[in-house]
C-alpha positions in Angstrom: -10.4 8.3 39.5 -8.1 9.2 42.3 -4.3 10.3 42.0 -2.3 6.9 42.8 0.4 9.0 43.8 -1.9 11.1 46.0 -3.5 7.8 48.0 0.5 6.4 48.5 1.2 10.2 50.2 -1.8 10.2 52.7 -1.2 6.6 53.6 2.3 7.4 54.5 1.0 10.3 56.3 -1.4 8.6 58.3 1.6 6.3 59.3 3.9 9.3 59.9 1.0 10.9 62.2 0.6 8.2 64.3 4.9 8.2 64.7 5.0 11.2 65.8 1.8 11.5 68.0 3.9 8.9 70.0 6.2 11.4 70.9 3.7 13.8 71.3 4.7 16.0 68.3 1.5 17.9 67.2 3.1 19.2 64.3 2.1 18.3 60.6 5.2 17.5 58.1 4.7 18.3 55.0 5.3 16.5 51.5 8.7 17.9 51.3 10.0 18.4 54.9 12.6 16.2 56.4 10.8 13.3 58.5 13.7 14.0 60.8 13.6 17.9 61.3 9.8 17.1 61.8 10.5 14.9 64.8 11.2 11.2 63.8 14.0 9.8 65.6 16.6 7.6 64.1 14.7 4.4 65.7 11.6 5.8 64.0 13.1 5.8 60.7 13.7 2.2 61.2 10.2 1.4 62.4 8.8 4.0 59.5 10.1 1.4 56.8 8.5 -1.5 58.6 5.3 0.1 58.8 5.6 1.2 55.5 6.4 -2.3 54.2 3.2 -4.0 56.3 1.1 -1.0 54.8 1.6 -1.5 51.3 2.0 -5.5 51.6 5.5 -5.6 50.2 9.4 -5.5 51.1 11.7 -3.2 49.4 14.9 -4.3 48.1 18.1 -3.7 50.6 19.5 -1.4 48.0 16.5 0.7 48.2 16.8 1.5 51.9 18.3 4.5 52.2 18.3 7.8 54.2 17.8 9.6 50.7 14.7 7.2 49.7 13.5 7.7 53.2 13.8 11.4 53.4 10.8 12.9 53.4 6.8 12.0 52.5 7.7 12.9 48.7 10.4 10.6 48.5 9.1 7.6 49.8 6.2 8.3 47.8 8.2 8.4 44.9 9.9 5.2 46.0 6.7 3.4 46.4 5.4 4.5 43.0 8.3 2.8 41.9 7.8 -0.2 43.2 4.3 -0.5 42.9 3.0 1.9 39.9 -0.5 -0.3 40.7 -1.0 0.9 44.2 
């Protein structure tokens, strides 16, 4: 049986990969690193929570949108299992 919170972290990866292979950033956040320190712009952010909405086939709440929730792999991983503890 695989770890649900495991599959919601290398699906936001994947996403996050793609982001910053756009801006030609080689470099590999990890789980805990700041999505902005590793090279996500502002704009990006923005366009991170979109694709993480069309990824996972749902919208989060407007009071869940928030630089904290949106953070870092972990977080939004946390804020997805949340959300959808059936993922």
């Amino acid at each position: 049986m695989t770890d649900p919170m495991l599959e919601i972290e290398t699906r936001i990866f994947r996403i996050i990969r793609q982001m910053l292979a756009k801006r030609g950033v080689t470099t590999q956040p990890t789980a805990d690193q700041s999505l902005i320190d590793a090279g996500l712009s502002s704009l990006d952010m923005v366009n991170l929570m979109l694709a993480v909405e069309m990824e996972f086939d749902l919208e989060i709440p407007q009071q869940q949108i928030t630089p904290e929730n949106f953070r870092s792999v972990a977080a939004i991983g946390r804020l997805l299992e949340a959300l959808v503890p059936a993922v």
